[in-house]
N, C-alpha and C positions, 0 to 999 in steps of 0.2 A: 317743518324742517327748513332752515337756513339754508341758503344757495354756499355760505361756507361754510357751515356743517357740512353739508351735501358733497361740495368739494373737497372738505379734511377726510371724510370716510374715504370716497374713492380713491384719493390718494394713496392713504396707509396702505386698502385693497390691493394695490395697483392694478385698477381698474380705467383708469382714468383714461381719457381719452386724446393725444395732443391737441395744441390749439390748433395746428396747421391740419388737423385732418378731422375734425370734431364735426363741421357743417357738412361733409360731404356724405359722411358715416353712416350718422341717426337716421334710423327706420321709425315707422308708427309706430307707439307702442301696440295697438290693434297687429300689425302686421306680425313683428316679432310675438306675439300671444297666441296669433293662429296657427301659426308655423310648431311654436312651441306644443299648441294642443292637438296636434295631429300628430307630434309622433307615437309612434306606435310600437309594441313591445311585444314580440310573437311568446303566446299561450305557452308552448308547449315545445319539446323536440320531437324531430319526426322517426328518431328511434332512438332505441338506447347504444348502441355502437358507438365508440370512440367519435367516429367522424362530425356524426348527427352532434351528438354533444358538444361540441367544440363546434360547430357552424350555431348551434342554439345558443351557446355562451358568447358567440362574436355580433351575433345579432342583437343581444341584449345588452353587451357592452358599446357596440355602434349607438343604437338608440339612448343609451344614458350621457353619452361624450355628446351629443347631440344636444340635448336639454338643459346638458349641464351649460354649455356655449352658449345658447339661449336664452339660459337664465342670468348670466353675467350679460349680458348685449341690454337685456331688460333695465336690470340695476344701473348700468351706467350710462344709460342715456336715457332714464324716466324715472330716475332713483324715487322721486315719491308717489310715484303710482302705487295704487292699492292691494295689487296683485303682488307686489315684491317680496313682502316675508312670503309668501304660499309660494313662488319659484324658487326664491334661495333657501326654501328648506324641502326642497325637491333636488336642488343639486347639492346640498350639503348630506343629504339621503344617500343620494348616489355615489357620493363619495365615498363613503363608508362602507354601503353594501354593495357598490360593484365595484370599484376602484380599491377598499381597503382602505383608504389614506386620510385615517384619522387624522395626523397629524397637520394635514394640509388646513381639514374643517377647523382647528384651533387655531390653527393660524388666522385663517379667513374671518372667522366669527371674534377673537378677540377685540379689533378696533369696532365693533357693531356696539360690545358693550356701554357703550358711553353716550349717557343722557344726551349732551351735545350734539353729538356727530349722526345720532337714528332714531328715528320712531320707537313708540313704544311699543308695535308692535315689530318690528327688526328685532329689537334689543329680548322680545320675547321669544320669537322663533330662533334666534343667536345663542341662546342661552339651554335652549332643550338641546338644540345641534351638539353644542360642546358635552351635553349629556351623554348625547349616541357614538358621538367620533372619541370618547375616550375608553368605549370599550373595543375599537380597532386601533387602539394604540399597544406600546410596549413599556408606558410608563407604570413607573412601581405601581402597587395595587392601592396603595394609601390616596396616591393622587387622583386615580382613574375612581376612586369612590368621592373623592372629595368633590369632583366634576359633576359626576351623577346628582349628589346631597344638593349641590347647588342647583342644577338644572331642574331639581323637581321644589326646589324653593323659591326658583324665579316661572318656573311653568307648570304649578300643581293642577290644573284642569288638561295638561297634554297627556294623553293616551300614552304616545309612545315613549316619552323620560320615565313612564311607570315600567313599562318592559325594557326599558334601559336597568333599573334598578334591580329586578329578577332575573336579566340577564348577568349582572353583576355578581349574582349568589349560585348563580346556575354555572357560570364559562369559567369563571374569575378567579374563583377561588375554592379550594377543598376542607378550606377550615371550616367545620362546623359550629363551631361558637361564633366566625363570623356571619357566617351565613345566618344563624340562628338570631344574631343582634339586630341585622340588613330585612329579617321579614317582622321581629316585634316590633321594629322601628315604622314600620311604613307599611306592613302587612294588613291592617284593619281596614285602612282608606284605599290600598291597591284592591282588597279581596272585594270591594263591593264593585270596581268598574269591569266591564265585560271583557277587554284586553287581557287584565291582568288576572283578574278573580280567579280562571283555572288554574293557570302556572302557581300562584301562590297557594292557593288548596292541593296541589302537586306536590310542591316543596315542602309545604307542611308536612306531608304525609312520609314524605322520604326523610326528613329533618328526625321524625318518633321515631323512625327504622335504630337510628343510630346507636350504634351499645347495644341491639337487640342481637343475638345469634339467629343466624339466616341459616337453613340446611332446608335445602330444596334441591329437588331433580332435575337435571338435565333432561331438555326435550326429547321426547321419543325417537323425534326422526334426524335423531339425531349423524353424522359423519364422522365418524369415533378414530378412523385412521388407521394404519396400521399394527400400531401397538397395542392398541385400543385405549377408552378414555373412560375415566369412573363416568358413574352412571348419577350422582350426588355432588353436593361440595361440600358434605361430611367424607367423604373417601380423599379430601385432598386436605384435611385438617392437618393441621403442625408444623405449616408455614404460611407466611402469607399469601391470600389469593386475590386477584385484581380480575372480575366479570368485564367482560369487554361489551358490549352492548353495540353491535358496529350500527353504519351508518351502513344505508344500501349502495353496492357497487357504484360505481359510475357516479355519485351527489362530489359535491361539490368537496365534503370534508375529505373524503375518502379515501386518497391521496395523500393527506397529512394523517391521516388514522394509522396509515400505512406503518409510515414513515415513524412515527410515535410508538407505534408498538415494538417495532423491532430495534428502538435505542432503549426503553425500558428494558426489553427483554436482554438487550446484552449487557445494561450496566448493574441492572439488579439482579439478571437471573442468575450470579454467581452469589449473590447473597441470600438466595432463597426464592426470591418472587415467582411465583407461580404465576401466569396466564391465559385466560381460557376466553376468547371471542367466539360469541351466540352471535347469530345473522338471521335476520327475519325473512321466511321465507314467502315472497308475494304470490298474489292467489292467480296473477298469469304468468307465474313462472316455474317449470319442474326444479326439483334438488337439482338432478344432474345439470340443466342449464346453470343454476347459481355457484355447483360446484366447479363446473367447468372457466365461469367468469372470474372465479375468486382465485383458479390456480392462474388465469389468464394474468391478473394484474399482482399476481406475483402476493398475493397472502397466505402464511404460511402460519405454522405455530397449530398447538390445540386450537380445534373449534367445534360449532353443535351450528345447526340449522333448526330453528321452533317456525313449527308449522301451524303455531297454535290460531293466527289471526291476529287481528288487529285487539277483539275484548281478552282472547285466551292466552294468549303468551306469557312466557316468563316476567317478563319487563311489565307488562302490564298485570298481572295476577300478585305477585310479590312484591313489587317495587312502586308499582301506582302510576307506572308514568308511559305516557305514547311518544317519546321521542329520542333519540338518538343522535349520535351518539351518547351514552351514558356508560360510566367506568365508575363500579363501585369496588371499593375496596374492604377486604374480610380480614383480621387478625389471626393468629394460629389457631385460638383458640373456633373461631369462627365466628365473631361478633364484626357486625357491621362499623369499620372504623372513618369512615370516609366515603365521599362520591364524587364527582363533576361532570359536565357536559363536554371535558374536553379534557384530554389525557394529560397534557402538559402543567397544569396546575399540582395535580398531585408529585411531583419530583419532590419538592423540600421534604413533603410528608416523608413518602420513601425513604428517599436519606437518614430522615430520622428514626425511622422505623428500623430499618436495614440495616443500618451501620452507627449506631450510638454512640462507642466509643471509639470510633474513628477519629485521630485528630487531624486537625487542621493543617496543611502545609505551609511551614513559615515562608512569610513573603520577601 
């Protein structure tokens, strides 16, 4: 790499260093590497309480604004050391999964793209990034696929642009024909690597579900409420019904589960939409503690507790899959019409489902 290549990257970055303060700055890059490989990211929290979680959340966002600072100190003042794409795709990581801010990593990563300006290996690890930071974006879904498409055509040996791509079928979107396009398309080459292979034999399997009629039991141990609650989703036939599949208290989605179910519930439950959130119950925790936690953070609405375990539950026996959040969606008739890993994608469906002849408000 050219000392002004070297210099036009940093620049666009603005990374760059002044000249009046450039000599006094620069560390070894040894030094900045060691620094960097000791930080440290604690396991585990030391309970599940509000408190603990939020001290284990701050500690892990310390240590990432840590690396991430490290790894920019790296890039601009030893830009072609060898170690550079392996830190800047540790903070463009981090971006993403702890910070959120896809849109930063596009930024970041777009001036990398250019023969000129970066190695071939920048321009590789630059290129999966924009794969992973466009599914913590809020751009249309055509773009945030176009991103992916590209990042696994400029980085088809990277593990993680493949579970970009199945994340993209799983978060992203509730269309089933999309989805269905997104696994024949790249499904054969994901299903053989060990990242991807399960998720995609998952999706597969949820993918044949669709158009099937689903009537199955509610778990036994179950919290049926006061009024009580069918004991089938043949007892709730003749409207539509959307299975909530929650996440467990306290996880990170939980909060926005929340917060998602009770705008569905008030925009569509005058059109019909039925809701019923199953909660997995863990093998060190009683009903009563989970029930107690779920009135705690204020969940509300039908629900069932499955005590089945991790191989015997609902979500796992019927629907093929270990993870959560997942919200499938039923027809009146009772045929599987839809699913996602995340409640907000299904809205358009809704709509269309809900309210057909609804028209449009002129503008």
């Amino acid at each position: 790499m050219s000392r002004y290549s070297i210099a036009a990257t940093l620049a666009i970055l603005g990374l760059a260093h002044s000249p009046a303060t450039a000599s006094c700055q620069v560390r070894p890059a040894a030094q900045i590497l060691r620094e960097y490989d000791s930080v440290g990211y604690p396991s585990m929290s030391d309970g599940a309480d509000p408190e603990s979680v939020a001290r284990f959340r701050k500690q892990i966002e310390d240590a990432a604004a840590r690396q991430e600072e490290l790894a920019v100190e790296l890039l601009r003042s030893h830009p072609s050391h060898s170690r550079v794409p392996e830190v800047m795709t540790c903070r463009w990581t981090l971006l993403c999964t702890v910070s959120h801010d896809g849109r930063r990593v596009l930024e970041e990563t777009a001036p990398c793209l250019s023969k000129k300006a970066t190695s071939v290996a920048l321009r590789k690890a630059a290129s999966a990034a924009r794969g992973r930071a466009a599914l913590e974006t809020d751009l249309p879904f055509e773009e945030r696929r176009r991103l992916v498409e590209d990042a696994i055509a400029a980085a088809p040996d990277d593990e993680s642009v493949g579970v970009c791509l199945t994340g993209l079928a799983r978060y992203h979107t509730a269309d089933s024909k999309v989805q269905r396009e997104l696994v024949e398309r790249f499904g054969s080459e994901l299903e053989a690597r060990e990242w991807t292979g399960p998720e995609v034999r998952r999706l597969r399997r949820l993918l044949a579900l669709v158009g099937q009629s689903i009537d199955v039991g509610f778990p036994e141990s179950a919290s049926r409420g006061s009024g009580g609650l069918p004991d089938s989703t043949r007892a709730l036939r003749g409207r539509p019904l959307l299975l909530h599949f929650a996440s467990l208290p306290g996880a990170d989605a939980f909060d926005r589960e929340i917060a998602a179910i009770r705008a569905l519930r008030e925009r569509f439950g005058p059109d019909g939409l039925q809701i019923v959130s199953i909660h997995e119950l863990m093998q060190d925790e009683t009903l009563e503690g989970l029930l107690a936690r779920l009135a705690a953070l204020g969940f509300t609405g039908p629900q069932y507790v499955d005590a089945g375990g991790f191989d015997r539950s609902l979500l796992a026996t019927t629907f093929h899959q270990n993870e959560t959040p997942l919200a499938v969606l039923l027809d009146p008739e009772g045929r599987l019409t839809a699913f996602c890993f995340r409640l907000e994608p299904l809205e358009p469906l809704l709509e269309r489902l809900l309210r057909p002849h609804r028209r449009r408000r002129p503008i």
